[in-house]
N, C-alpha and C positions, 0 to 999 in steps of 0.2 A: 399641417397635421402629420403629412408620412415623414417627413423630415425626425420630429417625435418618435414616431415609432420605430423607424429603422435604429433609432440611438439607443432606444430602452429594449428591445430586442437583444440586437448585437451583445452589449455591454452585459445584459444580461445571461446571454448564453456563452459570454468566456468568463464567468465568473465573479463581477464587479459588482461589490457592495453594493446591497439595495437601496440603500442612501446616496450612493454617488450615484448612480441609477435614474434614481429621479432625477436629482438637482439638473446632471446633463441632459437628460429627456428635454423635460423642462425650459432648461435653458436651450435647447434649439429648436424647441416649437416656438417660444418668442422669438426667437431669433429670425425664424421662418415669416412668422406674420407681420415683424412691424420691424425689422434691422437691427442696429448699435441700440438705437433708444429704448427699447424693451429689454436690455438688459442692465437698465441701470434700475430698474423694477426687480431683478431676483435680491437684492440683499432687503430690500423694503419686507419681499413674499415671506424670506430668511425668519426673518426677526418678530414678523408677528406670528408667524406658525408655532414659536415659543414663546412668546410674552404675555398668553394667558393666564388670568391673575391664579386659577382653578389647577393650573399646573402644577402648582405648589404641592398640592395634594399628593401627587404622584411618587415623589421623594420618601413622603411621608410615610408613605404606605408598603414601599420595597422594605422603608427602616422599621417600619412597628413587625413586618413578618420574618425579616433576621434576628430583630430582639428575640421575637416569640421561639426562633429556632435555636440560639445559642444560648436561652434558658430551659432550656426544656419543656418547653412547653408538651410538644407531638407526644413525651412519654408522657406525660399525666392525663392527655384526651386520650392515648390507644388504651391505658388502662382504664378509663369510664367504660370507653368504648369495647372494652372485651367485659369487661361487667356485665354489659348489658348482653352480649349474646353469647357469651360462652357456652352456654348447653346445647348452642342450636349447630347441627353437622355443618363444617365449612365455617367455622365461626370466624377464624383470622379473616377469611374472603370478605364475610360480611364488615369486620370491625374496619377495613383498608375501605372500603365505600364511604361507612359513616360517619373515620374520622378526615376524612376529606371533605364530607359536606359542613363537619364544626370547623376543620381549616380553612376554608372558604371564607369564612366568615372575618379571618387573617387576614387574608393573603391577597391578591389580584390576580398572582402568575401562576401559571399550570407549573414550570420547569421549580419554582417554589418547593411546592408539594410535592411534587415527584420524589426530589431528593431528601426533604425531611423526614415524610413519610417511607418513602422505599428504603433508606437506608434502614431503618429499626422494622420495620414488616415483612419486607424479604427475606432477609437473614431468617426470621423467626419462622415466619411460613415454609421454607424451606427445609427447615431444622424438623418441621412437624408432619412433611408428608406430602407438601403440595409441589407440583411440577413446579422450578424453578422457570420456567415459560409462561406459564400462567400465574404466577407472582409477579412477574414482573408487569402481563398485559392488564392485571387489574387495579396495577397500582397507578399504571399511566394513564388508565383510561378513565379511572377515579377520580384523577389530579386537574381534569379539563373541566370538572364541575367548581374549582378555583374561578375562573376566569368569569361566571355564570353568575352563583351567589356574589352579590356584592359584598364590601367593598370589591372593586377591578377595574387594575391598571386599564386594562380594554376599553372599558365603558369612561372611562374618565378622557383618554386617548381620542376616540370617537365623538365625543360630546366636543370636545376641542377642534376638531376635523370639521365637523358639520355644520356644529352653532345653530342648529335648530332644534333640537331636542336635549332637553334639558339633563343632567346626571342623575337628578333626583329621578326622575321620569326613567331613566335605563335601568337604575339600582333596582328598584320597584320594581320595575316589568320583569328582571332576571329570576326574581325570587320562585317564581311556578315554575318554570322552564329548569332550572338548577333545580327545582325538588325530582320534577317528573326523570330526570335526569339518572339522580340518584335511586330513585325508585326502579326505575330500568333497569340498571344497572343489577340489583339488587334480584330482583326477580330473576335476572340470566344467573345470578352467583349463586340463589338456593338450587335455581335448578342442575347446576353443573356439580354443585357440592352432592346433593341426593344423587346423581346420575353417578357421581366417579367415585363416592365413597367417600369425602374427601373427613376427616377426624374431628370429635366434638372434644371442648373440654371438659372439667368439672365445673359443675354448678358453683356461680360466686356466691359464698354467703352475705346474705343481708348486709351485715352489718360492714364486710368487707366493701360492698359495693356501695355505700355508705361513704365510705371515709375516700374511697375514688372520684365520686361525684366532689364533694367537698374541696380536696385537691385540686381539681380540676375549674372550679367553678369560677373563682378569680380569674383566670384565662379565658375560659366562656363567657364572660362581663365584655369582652373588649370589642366582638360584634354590636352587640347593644349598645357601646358608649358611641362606635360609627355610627349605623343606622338610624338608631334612638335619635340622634342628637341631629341628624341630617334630615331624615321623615319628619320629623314631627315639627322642623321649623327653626329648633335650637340655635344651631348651628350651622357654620358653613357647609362644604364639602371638605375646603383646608382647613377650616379650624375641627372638625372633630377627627381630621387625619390627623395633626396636632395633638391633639390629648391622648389618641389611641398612643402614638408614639411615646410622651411621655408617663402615659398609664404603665406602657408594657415594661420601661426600663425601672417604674418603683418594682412592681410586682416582682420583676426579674431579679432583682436587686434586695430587694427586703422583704418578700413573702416567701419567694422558692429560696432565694438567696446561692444560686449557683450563675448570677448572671455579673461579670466583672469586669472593671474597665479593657482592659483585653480584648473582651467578646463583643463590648459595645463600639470599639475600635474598627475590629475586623467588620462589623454589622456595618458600621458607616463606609467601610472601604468595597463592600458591595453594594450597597445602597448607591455610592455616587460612579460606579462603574454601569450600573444598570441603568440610574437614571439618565446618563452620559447618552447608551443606545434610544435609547427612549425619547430624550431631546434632538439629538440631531436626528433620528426618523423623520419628525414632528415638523422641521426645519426643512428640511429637504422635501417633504411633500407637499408644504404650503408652495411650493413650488410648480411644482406640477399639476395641484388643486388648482391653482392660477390659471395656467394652461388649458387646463381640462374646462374651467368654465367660460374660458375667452373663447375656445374653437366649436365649442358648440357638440362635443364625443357624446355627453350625455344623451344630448337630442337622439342623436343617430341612434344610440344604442337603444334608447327605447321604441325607437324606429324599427331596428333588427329583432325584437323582441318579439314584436307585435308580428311579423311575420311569420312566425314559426305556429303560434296559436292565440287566438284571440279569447282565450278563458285562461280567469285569473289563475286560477291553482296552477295549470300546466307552467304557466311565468313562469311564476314563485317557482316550481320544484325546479323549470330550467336554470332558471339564479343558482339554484344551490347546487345542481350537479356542476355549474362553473366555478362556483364558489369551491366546491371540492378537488376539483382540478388544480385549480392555483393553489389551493392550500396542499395540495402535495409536493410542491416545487417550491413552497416559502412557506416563514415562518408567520404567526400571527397578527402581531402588527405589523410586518411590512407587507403582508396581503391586504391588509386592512385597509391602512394610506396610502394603497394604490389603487383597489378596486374601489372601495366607498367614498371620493368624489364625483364616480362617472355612472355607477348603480344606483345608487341613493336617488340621485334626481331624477332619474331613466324611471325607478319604480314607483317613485312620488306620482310622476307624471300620466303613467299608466294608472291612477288611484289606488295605488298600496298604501295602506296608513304607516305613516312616514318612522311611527314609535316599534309597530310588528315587525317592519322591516329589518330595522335596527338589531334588533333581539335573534330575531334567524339566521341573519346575518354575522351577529356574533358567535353564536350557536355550532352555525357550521364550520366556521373557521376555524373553530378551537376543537370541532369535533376533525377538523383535519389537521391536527396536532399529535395525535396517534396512526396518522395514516402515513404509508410510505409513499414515497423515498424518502424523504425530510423526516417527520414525523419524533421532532424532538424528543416529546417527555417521553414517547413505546424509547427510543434510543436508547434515551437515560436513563432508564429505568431494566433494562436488557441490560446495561452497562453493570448496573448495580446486583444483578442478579444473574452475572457472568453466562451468558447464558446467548450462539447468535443471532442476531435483529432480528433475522429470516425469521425461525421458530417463535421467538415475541409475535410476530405478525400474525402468523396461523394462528397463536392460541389467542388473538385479542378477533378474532371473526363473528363468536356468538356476540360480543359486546358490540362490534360496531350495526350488527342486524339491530339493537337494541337501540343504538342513537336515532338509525332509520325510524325507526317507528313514532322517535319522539321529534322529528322533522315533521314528518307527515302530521303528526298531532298540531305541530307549532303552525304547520300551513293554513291545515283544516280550519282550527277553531284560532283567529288571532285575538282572541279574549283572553287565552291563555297569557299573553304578554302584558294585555294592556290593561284585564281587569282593576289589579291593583293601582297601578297608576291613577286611575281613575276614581278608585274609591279615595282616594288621597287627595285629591281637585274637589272631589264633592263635599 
């Protein structure tokens, strides 16, 4: 085992792909325990870490949220979405949460949303009166409720990682935890909007708000055709990532009609550069997954656990302030397929139900997506709204009080995750 860790240390602290990371880790803890012969096992680990038939999905789903972006979708949901609250003080603040939680419903990746969404809300929000610092912290922090709402890369990623808990079972549990999320959210944005003054607009008329919704409503259909078809038994998890796909390209194509082979080019040329990341993670961590269950880490860990406090809740919160640790120094799924083969069984073990886990654990990771040093989408979304990191960071502090709160909810009560699940088995 130290052999393991001195390699994924080192390598990790001069800068080496989290991908090469593992694989080498990896391969010198087998190398440690059993010689030559144990590596003629890494290419076997290689090949089944991606040859889950469920993976499919994953492609699927980068390409139905670039269709969505390079048809324009984001304008047609910001204008539902400012319909509905336009008279209320701080309305853009509000309309950048809500149309994140319909994007979610797109998308899997926070960095997704970030950039569809911030580019057309920033600007505007700016134009209108709000700190360019706080345009930007609410747009990234909005963007992490993606990863939450299913469809998500994350949850598809992990179900693949673990093998014992089902996709349909994460999508489900994500739904409460992504609302309370956005509701969070939401209540920090009316209060800062009342507090700083921040500009209401005019009231949409009816009938304008009308023909919004309408506009919109064919791109609202595309979560239902996922979920519907996936909850209810219809369909796979890759076949209704399948129709989403080729749903979005008619809609894009003959309904909005501003979506062209061009766009649908460029959508596949991100599509296969992301899934690209995505597959060799997945690849290189079945690697280390290997490792990690041969030497026995999990044990210990839940061993080390158990000494610090023997009640559950304190665990649980200790998991996630580690959980927020590494997700300040990595991104999300590579925190993911490195801590969640050696956590998962540590917390099983201790008797955390193995579905709550799951969901907190996704939870915080992505809520350490906005958190520095790393903290991609605040990055990009700072980037977008010219504006330095540093300042992003301060103005995103009421929202992360805000996540906190909905941790501690997710610890409290883990009904929260698994109700639905549950009502779905019965």
């Amino acid at each position: 085992m130290t052999p393991a860790i001195i390699v994924f240390v080192v390598l990790l602290l001069v800068g080496t792909p989290v991908a090469v990371v593992m694989a080498l880790s990896g391969l010198a803890g087998g190398f440690a325990m059993g010689g030559e012969r144990m590596l003629s096992i890494i290419a076997d680990r290689m090949f089944s870490g991606v040859s889950g038939f469920m993976l499919i999905a994953v492609p699927y789903f980068i390409f139905t949220a670039e269709l969505m972006n390079q048809g324009g979708l984001t304008q047609k949901l910001i204008a539902f979405n400012n319909a509905l609250f336009g008279r209320v003080r701080g309305a853009l603040s509000h309309v950048n949460i809500s149309v994140s939680v319909f994007f979610a419903g797109l998308t899997g990746a926070a960095i997704t949303d970030t950039v569809a969404i911030g580019k057309i809300m920033i600007p505007e929000m700016k134009k209108q009166g709000y700190d360019a610092e706080y345009a930007a912290a609410i747009t990234a922090c909005s963007s992490i409720i993606g990863p939450i709402i299913p469809p998500s890369v994350v949850m598809v990623v992990y179900a693949t990682l673990l093998r014992d808990i089902s996709v349909i079972d994460l999508f489900a549990g994500g739904i409460i935890p992504g609302l309370l999320m956005a509701v969070a959210l939401l209540a920090v944005s009316f209060f800062l909007a009342w507090k700083r003054g921040y500009p209401k607009q005019a009231p949409t008329p009816l009938k304008v708000a009308g023909i919004a919704f309408l506009v919109a409503l064919p791109a609202m259909i595309v979560p239902l055709i996922i979920l519907g078809g996936i909850l209810s038994g219809l369909t796979t998890i890759t076949e209704a990532s399948g129709f989403a796909a080729v749903y979005a390209i008619v809609i894009g194509m003959v309904f909005y009609r501003n979506l062209t082979l061009k766009k649908i080019w460029d959508a596949l040329i991100v599509t296969v550069r992301f899934s690209g990341v995505v597959f060799f993670l997945l690849a290189t961590s079945a690697v280390l997954g290997w490792f990690v269950t041969r030497s026995g880490i999990a044990r210990d860990a839940a061993s080390l656990i158990t000494t610090f406090s023997d009640s559950m809740f304190l665990q649980l919160l200790l998991v996630c302030l580690l959980l927020i640790i590494i997700g300040t120094v990595m991104d999300v799924l590579p925190a993911l397929v490195v801590v969640a083969p050696v956590l998962v069984p540590a917390m099983v073990q201790l008797g955390v139900d193995p579905l709550h886990f799951a969901i907190l654990m996704i939870v915080v990771l992505n809520i350490s997506n906005v958190t520095p040093p790393v903290g991609m989408t605040l990055m990009t979304a700072a980037r977008i709204a010219n504006v330095p990191f540093e300042r992003a960071i301060i103005a995103s502090l009421p929202f992360y009080f805000a996540f906190i709160a909905v941790i501690l909810l997710l610890v409290i009560f883990p009904s929260l995750s698994t109700w639905i699940p549950s009502l779905l088995k019965g």
